[in-house]
C-alpha positions in Angstrom: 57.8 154.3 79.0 54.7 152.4 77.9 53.2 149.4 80.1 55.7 146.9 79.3 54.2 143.4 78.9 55.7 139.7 78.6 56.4 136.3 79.9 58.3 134.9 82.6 60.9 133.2 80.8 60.7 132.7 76.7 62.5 128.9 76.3 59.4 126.9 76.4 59.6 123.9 73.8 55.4 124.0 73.8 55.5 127.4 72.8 57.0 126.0 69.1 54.2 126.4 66.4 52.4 128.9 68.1 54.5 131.7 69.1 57.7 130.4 67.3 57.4 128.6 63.7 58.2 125.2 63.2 61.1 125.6 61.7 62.5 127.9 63.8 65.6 126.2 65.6 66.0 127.4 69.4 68.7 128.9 69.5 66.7 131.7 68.0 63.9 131.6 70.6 64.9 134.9 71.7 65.1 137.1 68.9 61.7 135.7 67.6 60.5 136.2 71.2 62.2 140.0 71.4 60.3 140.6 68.4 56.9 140.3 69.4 57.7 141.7 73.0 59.5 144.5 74.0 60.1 142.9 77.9 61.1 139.4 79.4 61.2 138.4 82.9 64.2 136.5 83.0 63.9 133.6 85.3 66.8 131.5 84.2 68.9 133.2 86.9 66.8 132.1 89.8 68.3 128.6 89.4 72.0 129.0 87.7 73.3 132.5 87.7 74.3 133.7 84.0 77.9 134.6 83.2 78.0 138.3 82.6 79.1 137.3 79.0 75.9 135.2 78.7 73.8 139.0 79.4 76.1 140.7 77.0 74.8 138.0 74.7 71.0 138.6 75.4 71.7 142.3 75.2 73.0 142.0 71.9 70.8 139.6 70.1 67.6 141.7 71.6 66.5 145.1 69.9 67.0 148.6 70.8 64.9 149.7 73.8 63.9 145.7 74.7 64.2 145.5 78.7 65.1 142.6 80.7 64.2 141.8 83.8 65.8 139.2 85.9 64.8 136.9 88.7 67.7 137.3 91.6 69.2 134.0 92.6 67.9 131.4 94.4 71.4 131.5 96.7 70.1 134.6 98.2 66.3 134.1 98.8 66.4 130.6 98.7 69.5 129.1 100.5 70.8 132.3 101.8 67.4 133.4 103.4 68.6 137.1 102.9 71.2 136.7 105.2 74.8 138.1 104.0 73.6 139.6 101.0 76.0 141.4 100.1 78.4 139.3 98.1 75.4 137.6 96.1 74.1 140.9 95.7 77.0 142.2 94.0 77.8 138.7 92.0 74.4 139.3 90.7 74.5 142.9 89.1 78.2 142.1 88.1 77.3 139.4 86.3 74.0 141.4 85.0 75.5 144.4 83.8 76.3 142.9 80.8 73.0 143.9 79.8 73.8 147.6 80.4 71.0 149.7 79.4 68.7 146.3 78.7 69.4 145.7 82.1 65.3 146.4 83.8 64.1 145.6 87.8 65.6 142.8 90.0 62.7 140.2 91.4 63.4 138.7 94.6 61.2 136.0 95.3 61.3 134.8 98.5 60.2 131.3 99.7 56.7 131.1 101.4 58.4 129.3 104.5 60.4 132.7 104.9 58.3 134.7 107.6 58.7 138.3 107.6 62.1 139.6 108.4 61.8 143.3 107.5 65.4 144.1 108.8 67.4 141.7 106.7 65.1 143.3 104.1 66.1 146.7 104.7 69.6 145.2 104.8 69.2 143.5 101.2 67.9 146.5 99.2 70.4 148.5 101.1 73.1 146.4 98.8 71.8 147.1 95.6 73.3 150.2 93.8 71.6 153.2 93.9 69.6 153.4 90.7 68.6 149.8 90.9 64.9 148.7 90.3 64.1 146.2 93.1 60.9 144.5 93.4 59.5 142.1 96.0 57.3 139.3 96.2 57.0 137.9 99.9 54.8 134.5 99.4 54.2 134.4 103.7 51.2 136.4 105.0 53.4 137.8 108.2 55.2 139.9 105.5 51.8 142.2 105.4 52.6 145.0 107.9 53.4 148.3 108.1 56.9 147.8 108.8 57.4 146.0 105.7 55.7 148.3 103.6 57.8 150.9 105.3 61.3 149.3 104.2 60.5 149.1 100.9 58.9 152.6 100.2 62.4 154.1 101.7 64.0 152.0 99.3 62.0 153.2 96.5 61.3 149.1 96.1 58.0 147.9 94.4 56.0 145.4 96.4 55.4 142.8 93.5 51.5 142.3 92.8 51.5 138.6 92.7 47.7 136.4 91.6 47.1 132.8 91.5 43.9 131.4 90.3 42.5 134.6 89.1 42.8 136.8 92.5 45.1 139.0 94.0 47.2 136.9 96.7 49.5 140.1 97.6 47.7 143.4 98.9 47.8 146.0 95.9 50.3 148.4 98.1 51.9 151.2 96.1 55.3 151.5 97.2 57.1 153.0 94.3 56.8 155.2 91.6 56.9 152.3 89.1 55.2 149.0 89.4 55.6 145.4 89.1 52.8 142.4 88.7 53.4 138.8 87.9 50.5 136.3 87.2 51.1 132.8 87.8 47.7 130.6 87.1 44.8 131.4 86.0 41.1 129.6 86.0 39.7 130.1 83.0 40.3 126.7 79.8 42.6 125.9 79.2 44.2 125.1 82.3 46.4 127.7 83.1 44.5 130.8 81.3 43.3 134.2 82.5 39.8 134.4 81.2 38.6 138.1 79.8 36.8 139.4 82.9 40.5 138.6 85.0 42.4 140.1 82.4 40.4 143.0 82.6 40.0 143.5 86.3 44.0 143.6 86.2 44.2 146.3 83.6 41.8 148.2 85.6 44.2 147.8 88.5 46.8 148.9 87.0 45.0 152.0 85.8 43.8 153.1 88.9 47.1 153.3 90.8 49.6 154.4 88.2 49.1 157.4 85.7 49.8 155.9 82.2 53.5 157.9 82.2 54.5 155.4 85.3 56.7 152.6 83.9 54.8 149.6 84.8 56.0 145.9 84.2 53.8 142.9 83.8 54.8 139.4 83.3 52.6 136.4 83.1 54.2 133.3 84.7 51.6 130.7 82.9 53.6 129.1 80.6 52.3 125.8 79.9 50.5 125.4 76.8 51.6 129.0 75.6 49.2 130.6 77.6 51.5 133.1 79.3 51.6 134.6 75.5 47.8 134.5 74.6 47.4 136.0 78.1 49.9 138.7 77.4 48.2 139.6 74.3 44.5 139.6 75.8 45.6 141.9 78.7 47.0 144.5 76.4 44.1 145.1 74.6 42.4 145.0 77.7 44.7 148.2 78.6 44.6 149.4 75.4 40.9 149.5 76.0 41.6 151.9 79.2 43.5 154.2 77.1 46.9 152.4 78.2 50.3 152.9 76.4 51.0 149.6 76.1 54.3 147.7 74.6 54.6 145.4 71.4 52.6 141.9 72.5 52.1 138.8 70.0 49.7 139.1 67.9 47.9 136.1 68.9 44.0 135.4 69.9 41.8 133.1 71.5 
């Protein structure tokens, strides 16, 4: 699998007239988004979990091979605090198995007041079925130990590469065979862009930990203004540039 590339999210009414026409009515958002990208990060889910008929829906309005991630629920990270996970653990992938083989990693996001806890961690990825692509983005700095680091390599778990303001604000810690990165805000103009020289310290991240084979998912979290999607589209040609197998972006510059 290629470098898959996209945005956090795709129902953005500023994005009309630049990555979807005019005339294009919303409801349609996603098959015009699905196909210019071949990933979404879907973050919809974080704040009302989807029916499972809703998924089967995205699954079948989105193309053959197009991969959807989804952001877990804000009742477990957010209210929840990882405590008793396992009855939102398994509302979630019921519900998300409608997208069956569309179906890519879960994101738990967990709140920056939530200091590290690596056993209800451990006990949280211990919930998911085997199989399951978890990712992790702690947004507390006690979460940077060994111990942590620990629960999710025996998970197989990817510790989610997180940047604001054009740095990294995670450390770069490979704990799977597969990878996840999501970049939230940017410094270059317009506010919230990632300016070329970000872009392509990113892509030379991402090269220099993972072999090109490695499935590898990168979502941009800079939505306002479209500039999640002109970002997207810089970084895979910066990739592209490193001899990167990267997935379909928008063909948009500047």
């Amino acid at each position: 699998m290629p470098l898959l590339v996209g945005t956090s999210g795709w129902q953005y009414k500023d994005w009309r007239g630049d990555l979807y026409p005019a005339d294009t009515p919303q409801r349609l958002w996603l098959e015009e988004y699905a196909a210019r990208f071949a990933t979404v990060e879907n973050n919809n889910a974080f704040y009302r979990l989807p029916t499972e008929e809703t998924f089967t829906d995205w699954r079948e309005r989105t193309p053959e091979g197009f991969v959807m991630a989804v952001k877990a629920s804000r009742y477990l990270t957010h209210i929840k605090r990882l405590r008793d996970p396992e009855e939102p653990v398994a509302r979630l992938m019921r519900h998300a198995a409608g997208l069956r083989e569309k179906l890519g990693p879960v994101l738990l996001q967990l709140p920056p007041t939530l200091r590290a806890a690596p056993e209800a961690l451990d006990a949280t990825l211990a919930c998911f079925p085997e199989g399951t692509r978890v990712a992790v983005e702690p947004r507390h700095d006690s979460w940077w130990t060994d111990g942590v680091r620990a629960v999710l390599e025996h998970h197989g778990a990817a510790l989610c590469w997180a940047d604001h303001d054009s740095r990294p604000v995670t450390p770069l810690w490979r704990t799977a065979d597969w990878g996840y990165v999501r970049l939230h805000c940017g410094r270059a103009r317009p506010w919230p862009r990632y300016g070329r020289q970000a872009l392509a310290s990113w892509a030379r991240r991402v090269a220099e930990t993972w072999p090109d084979r490695a499935d590898v998912y990168f979502y941009f979290n800079n939505d306002p203004g479209g500039a999640a999607v002109h970002d997207a589209a810089g970084f895979a040609r910066a990739a592209g540039r490193l001899g990167r197998t990267v997935s379909r972006t928008a063909d948009v510059h500047g």
